[in-house]
C-alpha positions in Angstrom: 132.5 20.4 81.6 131.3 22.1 78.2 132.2 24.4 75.8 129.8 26.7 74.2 128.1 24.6 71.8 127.8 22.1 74.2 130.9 19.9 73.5 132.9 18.3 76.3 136.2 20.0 76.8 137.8 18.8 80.2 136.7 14.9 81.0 136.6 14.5 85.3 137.5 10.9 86.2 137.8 10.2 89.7 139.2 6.9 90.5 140.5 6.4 86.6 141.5 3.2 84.8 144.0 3.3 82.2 141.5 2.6 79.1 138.9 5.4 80.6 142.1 7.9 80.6 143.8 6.9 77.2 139.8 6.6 75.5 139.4 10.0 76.8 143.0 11.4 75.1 142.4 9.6 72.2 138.3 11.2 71.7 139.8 14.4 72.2 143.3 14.0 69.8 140.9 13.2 66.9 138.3 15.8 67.7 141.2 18.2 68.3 142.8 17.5 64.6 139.8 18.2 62.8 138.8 21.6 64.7 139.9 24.5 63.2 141.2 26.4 66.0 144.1 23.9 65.8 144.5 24.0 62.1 144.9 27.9 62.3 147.0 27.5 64.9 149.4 24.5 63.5 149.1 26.7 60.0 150.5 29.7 61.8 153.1 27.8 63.5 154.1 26.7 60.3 153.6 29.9 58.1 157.3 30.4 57.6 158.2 26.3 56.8 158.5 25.3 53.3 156.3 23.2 51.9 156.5 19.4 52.5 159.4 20.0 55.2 157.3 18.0 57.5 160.0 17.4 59.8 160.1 21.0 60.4 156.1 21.2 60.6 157.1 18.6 63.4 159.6 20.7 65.5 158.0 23.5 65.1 154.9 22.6 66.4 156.6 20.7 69.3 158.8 24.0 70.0 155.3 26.6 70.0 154.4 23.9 72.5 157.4 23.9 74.9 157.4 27.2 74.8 154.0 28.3 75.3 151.8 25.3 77.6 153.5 25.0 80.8 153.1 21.1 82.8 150.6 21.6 85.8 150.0 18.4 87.5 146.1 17.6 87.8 144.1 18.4 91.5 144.8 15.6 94.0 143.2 12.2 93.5 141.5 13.3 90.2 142.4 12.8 86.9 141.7 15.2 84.0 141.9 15.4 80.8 141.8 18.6 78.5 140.8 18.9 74.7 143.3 20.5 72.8 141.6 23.8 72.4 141.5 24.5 76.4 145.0 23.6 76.5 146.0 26.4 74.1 143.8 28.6 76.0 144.6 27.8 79.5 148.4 27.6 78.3 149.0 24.5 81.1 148.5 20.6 81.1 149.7 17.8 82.9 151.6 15.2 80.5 148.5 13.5 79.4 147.0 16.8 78.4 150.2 18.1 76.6 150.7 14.6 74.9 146.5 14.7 73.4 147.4 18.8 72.3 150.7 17.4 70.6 148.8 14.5 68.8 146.1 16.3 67.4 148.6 19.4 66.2 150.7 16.6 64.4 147.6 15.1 63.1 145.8 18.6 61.6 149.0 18.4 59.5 149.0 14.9 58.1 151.0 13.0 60.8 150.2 9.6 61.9 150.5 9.5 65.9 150.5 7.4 68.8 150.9 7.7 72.6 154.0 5.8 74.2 152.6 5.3 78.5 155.7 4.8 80.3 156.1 2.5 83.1 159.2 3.7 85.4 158.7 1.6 88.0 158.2 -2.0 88.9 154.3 -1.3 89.8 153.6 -2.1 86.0 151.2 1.0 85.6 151.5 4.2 83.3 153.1 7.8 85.4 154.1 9.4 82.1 152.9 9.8 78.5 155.0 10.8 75.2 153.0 11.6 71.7 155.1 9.3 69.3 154.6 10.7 65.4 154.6 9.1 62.6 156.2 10.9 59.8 156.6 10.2 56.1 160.2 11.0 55.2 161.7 11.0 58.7 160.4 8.0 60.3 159.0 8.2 64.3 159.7 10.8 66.8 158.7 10.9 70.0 158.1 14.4 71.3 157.9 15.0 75.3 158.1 18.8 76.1 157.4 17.8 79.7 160.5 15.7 80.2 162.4 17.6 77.5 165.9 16.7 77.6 165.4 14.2 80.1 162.9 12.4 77.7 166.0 9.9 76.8 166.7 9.2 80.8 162.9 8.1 80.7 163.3 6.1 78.0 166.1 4.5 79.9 163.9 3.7 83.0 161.4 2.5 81.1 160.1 -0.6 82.5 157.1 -1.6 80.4 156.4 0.9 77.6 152.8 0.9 76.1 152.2 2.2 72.3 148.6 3.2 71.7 147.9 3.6 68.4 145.3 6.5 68.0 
């Protein structure tokens, strides 16, 4: 699908690898921290944080998020993946989406980024993604406001985490 000047927004994989989900994520994290519709956003997330509190920036940001894009599971047997900008609008996501919208917010503000694909089974393949950022003064945090306060029992059933750098 395409936005108004012809841009994909929403990639459509049916029968998905891994690399042709994470590629499409990590296209649409970079695009998305570079498009100004996230910088205003991010900048007024951040309009009341003082300058070079990036940790703040960070929680902030992951906050607006929790609160405002709620986890929707994709349609059956079809993997999607949103840019940034139609996950604001469409307020919903499943954990790949949220993870690409966090990335690309912590990036529009300087932040290195990753995404963490967790393995919680034996199968060896991916159910869940976390953004992991980068930060100058405060080290790496992994944000997941799908799993939320569960985040650390995931981390716990972790069986074969996967960082991609982005």
């Amino acid at each position: 699908m395409y936005d108004a000047v012809g841009a994909a927004s929403v990639q459509r994989i049916s029968n998905p690898s891994l690399g042709q989900t994470v590629d499409g994520m990590r296209n649409f994290a970079i695009q998305g921290a570079t498009d100004m519709r996230i910088r205003r956003l991010v900048e007024r997330i951040c309009s009341r944080v003082q300058s070079g509190d990036y940790a703040s920036e960070v929680l902030s940001c992951y906050y607006w998020v929790c609160q405002n894009v709620r986890y929707m599971r994709d349609p059956y047997d079809v993997e999607l993946v949103k840019d940034p900008v139609r996950v604001v609008e469409s307020g919903s996501g499943d954990c790949d989406d949220i993870a690409t919208l966090l990335a690309s917010m912590m990036m529009t503000c300087g932040n290195k980024c990753s995404f963490l694909l967790a393995c919680l089974d034996r199968s060896g393949m991916p159910s869940h993604v976390f953004t992991v950022v980068h930060t100058p003064n405060n080290g790496t945090v992994t944000l997941d406001p799908v799993a939320n306060k569960s985040t650390g029992q995931m981390w716990q059933r972790m069986v074969k985490p996967i960082l991609v750098a982005i």
